[in-house]
Backbone as CSV, one residue per row, in Angstrom:
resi,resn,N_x,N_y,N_z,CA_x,CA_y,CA_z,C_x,C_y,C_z
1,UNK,15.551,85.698,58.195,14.591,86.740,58.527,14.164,86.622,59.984
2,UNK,14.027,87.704,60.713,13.179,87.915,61.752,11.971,88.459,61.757
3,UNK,11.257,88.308,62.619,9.927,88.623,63.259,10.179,90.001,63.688
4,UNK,9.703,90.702,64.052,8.818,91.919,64.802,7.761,92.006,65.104
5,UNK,6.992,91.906,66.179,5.901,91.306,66.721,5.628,92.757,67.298
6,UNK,4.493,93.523,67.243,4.082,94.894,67.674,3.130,94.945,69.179
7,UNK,3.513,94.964,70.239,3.005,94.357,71.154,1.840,95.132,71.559
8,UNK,0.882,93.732,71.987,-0.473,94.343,72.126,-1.326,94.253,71.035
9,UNK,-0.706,93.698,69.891,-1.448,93.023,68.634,-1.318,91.267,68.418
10,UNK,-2.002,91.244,67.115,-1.367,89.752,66.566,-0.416,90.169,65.311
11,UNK,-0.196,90.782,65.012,0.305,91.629,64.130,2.628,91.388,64.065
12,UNK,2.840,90.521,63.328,4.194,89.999,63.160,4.448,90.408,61.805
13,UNK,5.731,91.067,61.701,5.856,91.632,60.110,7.444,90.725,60.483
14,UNK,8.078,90.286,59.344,9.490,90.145,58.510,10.266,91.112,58.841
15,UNK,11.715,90.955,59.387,12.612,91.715,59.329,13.402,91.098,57.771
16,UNK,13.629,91.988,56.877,14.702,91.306,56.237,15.857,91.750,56.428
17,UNK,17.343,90.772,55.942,18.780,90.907,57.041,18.754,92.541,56.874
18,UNK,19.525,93.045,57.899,19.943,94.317,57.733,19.339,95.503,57.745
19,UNK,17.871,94.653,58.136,16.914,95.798,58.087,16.552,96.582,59.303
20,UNK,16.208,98.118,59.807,16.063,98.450,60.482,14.806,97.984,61.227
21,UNK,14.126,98.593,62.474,12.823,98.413,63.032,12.130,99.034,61.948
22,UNK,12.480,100.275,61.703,11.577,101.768,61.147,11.603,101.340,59.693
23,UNK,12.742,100.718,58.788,12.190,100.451,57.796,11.269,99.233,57.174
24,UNK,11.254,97.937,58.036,10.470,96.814,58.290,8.966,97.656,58.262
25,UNK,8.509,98.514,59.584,7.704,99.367,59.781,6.771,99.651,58.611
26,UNK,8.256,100.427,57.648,7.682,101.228,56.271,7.037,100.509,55.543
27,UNK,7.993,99.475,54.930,7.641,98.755,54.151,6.572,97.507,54.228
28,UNK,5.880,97.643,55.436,4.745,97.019,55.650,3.336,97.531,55.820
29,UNK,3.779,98.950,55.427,2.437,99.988,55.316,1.955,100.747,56.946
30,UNK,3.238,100.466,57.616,3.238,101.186,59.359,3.806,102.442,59.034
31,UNK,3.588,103.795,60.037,4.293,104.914,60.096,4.353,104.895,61.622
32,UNK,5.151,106.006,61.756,5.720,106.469,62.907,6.457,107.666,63.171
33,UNK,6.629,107.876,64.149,7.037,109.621,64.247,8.478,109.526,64.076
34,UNK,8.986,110.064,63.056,10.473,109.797,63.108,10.805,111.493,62.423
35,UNK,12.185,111.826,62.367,12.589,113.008,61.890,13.822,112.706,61.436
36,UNK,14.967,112.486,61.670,16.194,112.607,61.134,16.782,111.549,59.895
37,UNK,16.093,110.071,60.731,16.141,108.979,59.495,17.698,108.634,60.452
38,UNK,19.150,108.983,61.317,19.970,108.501,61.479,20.238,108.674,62.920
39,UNK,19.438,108.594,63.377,19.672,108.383,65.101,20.164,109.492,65.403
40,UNK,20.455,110.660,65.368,20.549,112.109,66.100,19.409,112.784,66.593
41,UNK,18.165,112.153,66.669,17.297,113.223,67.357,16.618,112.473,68.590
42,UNK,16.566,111.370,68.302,15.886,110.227,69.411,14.364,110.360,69.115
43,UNK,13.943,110.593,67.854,12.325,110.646,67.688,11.786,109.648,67.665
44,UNK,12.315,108.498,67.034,11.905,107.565,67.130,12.507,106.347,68.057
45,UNK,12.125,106.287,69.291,12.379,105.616,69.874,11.652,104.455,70.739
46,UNK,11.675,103.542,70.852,11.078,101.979,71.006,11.739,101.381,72.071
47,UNK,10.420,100.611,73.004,10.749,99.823,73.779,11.021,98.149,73.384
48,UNK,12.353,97.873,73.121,12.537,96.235,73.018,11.578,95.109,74.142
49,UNK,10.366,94.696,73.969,10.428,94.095,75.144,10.357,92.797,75.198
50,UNK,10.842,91.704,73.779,11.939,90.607,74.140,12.345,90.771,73.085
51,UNK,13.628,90.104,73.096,14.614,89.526,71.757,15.429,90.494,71.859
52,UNK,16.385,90.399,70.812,17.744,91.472,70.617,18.099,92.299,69.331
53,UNK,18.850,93.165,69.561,18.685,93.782,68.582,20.474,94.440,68.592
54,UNK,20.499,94.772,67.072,22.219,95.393,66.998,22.181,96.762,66.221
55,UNK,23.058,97.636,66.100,23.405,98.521,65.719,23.714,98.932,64.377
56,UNK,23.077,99.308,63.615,24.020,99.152,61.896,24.859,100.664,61.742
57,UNK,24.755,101.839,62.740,25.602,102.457,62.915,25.801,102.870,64.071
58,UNK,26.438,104.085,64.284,26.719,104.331,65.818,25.470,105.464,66.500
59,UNK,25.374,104.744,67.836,24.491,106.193,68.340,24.880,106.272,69.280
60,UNK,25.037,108.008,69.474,25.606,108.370,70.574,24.916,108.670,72.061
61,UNK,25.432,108.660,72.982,25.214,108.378,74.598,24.184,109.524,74.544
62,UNK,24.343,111.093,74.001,23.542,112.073,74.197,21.656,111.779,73.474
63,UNK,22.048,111.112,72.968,20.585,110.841,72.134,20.081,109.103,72.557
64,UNK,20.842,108.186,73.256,20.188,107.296,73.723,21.275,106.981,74.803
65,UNK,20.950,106.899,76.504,21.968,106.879,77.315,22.408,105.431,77.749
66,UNK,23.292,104.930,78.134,23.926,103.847,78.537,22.075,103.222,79.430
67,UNK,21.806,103.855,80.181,20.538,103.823,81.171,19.501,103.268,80.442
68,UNK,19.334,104.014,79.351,18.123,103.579,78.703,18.136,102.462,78.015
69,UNK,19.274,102.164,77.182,19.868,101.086,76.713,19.568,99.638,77.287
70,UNK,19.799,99.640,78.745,19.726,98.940,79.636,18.010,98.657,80.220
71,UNK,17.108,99.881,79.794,15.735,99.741,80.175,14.946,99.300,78.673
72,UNK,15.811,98.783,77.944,15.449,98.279,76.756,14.966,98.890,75.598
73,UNK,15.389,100.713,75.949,14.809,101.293,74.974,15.469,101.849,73.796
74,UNK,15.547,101.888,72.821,16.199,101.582,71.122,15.790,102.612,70.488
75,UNK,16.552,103.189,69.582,16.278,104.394,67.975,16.274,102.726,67.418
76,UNK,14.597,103.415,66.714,14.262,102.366,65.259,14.974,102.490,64.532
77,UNK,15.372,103.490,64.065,15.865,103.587,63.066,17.394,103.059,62.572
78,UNK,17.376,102.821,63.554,19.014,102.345,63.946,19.028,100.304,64.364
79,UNK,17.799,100.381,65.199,18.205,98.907,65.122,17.415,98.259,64.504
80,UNK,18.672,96.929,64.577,18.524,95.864,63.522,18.176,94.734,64.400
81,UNK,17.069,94.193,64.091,16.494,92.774,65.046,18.062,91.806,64.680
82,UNK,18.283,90.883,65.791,19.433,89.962,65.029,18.573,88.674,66.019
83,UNK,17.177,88.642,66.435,16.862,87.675,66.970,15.154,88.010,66.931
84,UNK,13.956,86.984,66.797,12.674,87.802,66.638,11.895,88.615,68.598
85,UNK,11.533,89.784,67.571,11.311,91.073,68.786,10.282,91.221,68.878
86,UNK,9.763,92.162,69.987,8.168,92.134,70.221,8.901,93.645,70.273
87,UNK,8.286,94.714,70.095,8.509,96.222,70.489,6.863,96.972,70.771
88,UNK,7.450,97.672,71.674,6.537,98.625,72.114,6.706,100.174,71.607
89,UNK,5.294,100.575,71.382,5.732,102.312,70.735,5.446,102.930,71.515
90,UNK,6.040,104.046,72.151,5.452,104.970,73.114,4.036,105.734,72.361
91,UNK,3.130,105.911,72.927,1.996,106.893,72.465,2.691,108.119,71.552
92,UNK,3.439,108.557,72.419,3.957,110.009,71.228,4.808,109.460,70.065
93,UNK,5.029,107.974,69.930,5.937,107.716,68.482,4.541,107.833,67.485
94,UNK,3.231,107.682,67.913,2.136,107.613,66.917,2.296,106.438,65.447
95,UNK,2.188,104.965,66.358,2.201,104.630,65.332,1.126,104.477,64.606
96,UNK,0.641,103.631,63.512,-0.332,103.605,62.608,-0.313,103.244,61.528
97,UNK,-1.432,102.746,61.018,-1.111,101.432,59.547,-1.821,102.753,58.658
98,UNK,-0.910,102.837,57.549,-1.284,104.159,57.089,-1.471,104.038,55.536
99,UNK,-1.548,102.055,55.267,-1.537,101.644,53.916,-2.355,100.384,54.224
100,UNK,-3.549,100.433,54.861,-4.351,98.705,55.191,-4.218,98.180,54.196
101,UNK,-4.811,98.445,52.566,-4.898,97.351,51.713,-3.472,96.672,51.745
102,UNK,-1.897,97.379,51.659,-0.723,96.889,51.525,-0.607,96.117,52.762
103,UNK,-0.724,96.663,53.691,-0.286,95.702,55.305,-1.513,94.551,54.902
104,UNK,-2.389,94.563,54.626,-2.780,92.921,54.578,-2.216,92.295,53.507
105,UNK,-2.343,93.113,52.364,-1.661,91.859,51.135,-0.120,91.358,52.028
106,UNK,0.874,92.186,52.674,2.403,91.526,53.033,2.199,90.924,54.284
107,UNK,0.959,90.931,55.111,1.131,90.022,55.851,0.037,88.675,55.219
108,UNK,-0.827,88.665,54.139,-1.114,87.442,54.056,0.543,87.048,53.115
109,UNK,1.091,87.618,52.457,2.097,86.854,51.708,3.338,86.626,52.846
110,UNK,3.463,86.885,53.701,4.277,86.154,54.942,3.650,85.225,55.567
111,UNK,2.405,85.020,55.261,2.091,83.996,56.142,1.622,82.642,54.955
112,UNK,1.198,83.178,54.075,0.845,82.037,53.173,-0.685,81.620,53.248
113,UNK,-0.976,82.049,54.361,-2.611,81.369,54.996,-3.369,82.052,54.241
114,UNK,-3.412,82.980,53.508,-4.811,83.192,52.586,-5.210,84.556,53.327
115,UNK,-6.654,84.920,52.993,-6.960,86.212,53.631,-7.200,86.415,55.157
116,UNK,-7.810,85.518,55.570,-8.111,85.638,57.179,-6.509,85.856,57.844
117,UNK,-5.408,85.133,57.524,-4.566,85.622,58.216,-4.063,86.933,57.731
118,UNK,-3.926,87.431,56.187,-3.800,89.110,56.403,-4.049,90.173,57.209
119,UNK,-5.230,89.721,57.735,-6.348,90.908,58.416,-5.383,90.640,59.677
120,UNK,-4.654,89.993,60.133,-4.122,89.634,61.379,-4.893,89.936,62.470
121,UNK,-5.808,89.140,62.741,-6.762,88.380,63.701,-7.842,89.451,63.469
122,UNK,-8.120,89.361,62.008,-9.567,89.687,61.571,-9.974,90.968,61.822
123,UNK,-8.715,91.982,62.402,-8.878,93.442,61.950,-7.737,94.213,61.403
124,UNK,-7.674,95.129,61.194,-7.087,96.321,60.821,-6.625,96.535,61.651
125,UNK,-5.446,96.848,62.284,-4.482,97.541,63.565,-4.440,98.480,63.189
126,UNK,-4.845,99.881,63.974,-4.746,101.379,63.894,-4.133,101.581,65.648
127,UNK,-2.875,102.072,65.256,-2.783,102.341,66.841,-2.160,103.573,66.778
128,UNK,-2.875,104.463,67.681,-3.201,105.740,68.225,-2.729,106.155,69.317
């Protein structure tokens, strides 16, 4: 498993293998602006800003360019952490914890520490 670390929080969710950014996201009670679900629209798109990440299908140059690639910026939906990541959301991806009671129960059960570490550093992350 990897990390995903949401930068600008304390806030680290589980990648499990094979898993996308966007569905890690889901399944931790995060949303985000997404539309197609397969990398043809570029809605959801994320700044890597450490660690690496791979492809579980193809995306093409018109919807993410060789350029951007290179400025570290990624379709969630498409990548797969293969090392632990910190990502950044642009303001217009709108992210947001859109299930608090669930995002604390899966991050106290990733961490094991009991309730204070659920709250991940004793609040609620709403980011706007």
């Amino acid at each position: 498993m990897t990390g995903i670390t949401l930068a600008g929080t304390q806030v680290t969710l589980e990648s499990r293998a094979d898993e996308s950014l966007t569905a890690t996201l889901y399944r931790a009670g995060y949303a985000m602006r997404i539309a197609c679900k397969r990398g043809g629209c570029g809605l959801c798109r994320v700044h890597v800003d450490q660690g690496q990440i791979s492809y579980n299908a193809h995306v093409c140059e018109s919807v993410l360019t060789p350029e951007e690639r290179e400025q570290g910026i990624t379709l969630a939906c498409r990548a797969v952490p293969t090392s632990d990541v910190t990502i950044s959301v642009p303001e217009e991806g709108r992210l947001r914890c859109v299930a608090p009671a669930f995002t604390r129960y899966a991050l106290r059960e990733q961490s094991g520490a009991g309730k204070g570490a659920a709250q991940a550093g004793g609040r609620d992350w709403v980011i706007d």
